[in-house]
N, C-alpha and C positions, 0 to 999 in steps of 0.2 A: 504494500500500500504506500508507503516511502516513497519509491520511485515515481509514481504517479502523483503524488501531490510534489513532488521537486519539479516535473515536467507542464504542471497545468504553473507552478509558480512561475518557473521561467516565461513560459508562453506569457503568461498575462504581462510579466513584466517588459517582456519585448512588444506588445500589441501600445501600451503604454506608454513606451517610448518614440512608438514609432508615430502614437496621434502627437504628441510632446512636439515631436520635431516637424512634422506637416504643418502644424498650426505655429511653429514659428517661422520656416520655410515661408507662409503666404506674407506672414506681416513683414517681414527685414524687405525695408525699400531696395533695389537693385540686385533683388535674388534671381536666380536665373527661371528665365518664365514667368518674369514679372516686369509691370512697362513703368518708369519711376514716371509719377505725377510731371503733370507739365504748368507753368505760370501762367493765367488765365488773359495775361497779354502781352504775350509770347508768338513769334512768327519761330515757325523752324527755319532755319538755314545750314544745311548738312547733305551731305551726299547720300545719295540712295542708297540704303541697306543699316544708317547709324540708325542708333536709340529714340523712339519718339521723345524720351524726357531731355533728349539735347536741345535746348534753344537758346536762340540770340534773341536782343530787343527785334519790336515790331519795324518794318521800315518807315522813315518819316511819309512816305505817303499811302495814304488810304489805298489798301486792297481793292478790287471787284468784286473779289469774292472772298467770304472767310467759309470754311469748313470746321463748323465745331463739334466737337465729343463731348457729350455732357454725361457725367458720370456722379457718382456719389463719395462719400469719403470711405466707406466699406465697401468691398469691390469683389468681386468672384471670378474663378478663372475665366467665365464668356464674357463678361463686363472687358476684362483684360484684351480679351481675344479681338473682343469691339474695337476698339484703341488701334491696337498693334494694325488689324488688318485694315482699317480705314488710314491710318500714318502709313501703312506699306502701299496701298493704291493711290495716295496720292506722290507718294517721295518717287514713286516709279515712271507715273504718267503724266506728273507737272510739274518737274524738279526746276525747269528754267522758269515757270511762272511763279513758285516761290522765291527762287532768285533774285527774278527781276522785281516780286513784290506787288507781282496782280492775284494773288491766291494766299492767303493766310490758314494755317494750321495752328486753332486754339483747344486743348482741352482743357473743358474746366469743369471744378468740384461746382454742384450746385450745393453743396451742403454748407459751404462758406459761405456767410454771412455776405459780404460785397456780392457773391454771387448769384442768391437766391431770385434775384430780377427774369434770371431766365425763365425760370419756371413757368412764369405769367408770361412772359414775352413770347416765349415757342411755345405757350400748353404742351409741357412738358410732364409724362406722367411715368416715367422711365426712362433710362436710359439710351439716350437719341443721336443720332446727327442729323445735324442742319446745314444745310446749305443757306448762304446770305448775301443775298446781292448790294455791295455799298457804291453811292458814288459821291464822293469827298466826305465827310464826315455821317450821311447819312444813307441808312436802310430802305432800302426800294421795296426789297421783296425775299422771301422767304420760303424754302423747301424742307418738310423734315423726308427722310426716305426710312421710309417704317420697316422696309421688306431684313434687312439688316439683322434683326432675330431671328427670320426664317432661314436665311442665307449662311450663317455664321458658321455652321457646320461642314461647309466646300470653301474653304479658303478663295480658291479660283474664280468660283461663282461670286462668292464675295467682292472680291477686287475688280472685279469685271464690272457688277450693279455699281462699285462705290462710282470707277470714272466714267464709265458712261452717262451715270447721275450726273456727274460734273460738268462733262462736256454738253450735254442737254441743258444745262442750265446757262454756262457760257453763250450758247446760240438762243437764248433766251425762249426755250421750250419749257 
C-alpha cells in the first residue's frame, strides 16, 4: 500500500507544479507565446516579422487609417492570437504604408481608464478590431470586422480577411 500512496503523492505533486508554472508562464510579460502590450499611441515602425509590443512615437502626421486591437487587461491565449495575427497581416501587407505613416497600428487596453472612450465610441462588446478612416485630426468613418473570432483558428484565412479588410477600406468600400 506504500508504494501506491508514494506514487498518487508524486503524481499530484507534479500535476501541481505543472498548473504552478502554466499560470505563471501566461502572466510574465514577454514569455514566449505571449504578445507584450502595446502604448495606446503608439504607431509601429519595424520590419516585418519583429514583436507587435515594439513601437516608436506616432508620426507627426495624421494616418488615413489606424487599425486598432482592443483588448482587455486579462487576456487569453485567442485574445493573444487576435493581436499577433492582425500585427502579422498588417506588418506583411503594408509595411511601407506604416513607414510612410498612412496606416497606424494601435492596441489598446480598454480597461485603462484614459481608455474606456472606446467602448462607447466603437460599441464595443468584446474584443474587436476597427478599422478608422482619419483625415487630419478627425474621424470620417469606421469599420469593426466581426468575422475575426470565427477566422482565428486558420491563421491564413485570418491574415487574408484582416488585409483584404484593409484594402477595401483604403478604396473606400
Amino acid at each position: 500500500m506504500k508504494p501506491r500512496r508514494i506514487v498518487t503523492a508524486v503524481l499530484l505533486a507534479f500535476v501541481a507544479t505543472s498548473v504552478v508554472f502554466l499560470l505563471v508562464k501566461e502572466r510574465r510579460p514577454g514569455a514566449p507565446g505571449t504578445v507584450a502590450p502595446t502604448e495606446s499611441t503608439s504607431a509601429v515602425s519595424q520590419a516585418p516579422g519583429g514583436n507587435a509590443g515594439e513601437t516608436s512615437p506616432a508620426p507627426t502626421a495624421s494616418p488615413s487609417i489606424v487599425v486598432y486591437y482592443f483588448h482587455g487587461t486579462r487576456r487569453c491565449a485567442t485574445c493573444r492570437k487576435l493581436e499577433e495575427y492582425t500585427h502579422e497581416a498588417i506588418m506583411t501587407a503594408f509595411f511601407e504604408d506604416i513607414k510612410a505613416g498612412t496606416i497606424a497600428w494601435r492596441a489598446i487596453d480598454t480597461d485603462e481608464p484614459d481608455n474606456e472612450h472606446y467602448v462607447k465610441d466603437y460599441v464595443l462588446s468584446t474584443k474587436s478590431v476597427i478599422l478608422s478612416a482619419v483625415t487630419g485630426d478627425t474621424e470620417t468613418h469606421w469599420k469593426n470586422l466581426p468575422r475575426i473570432w470565427d477566422l482565428v483558428g486558420d491563421k491564413a484565412v485570418f491574415i487574408a480577411y484582416i488585409q483584404d479588410e484593409i484594402k477595401m477600406f483604403q478604396e473606400g468600400r
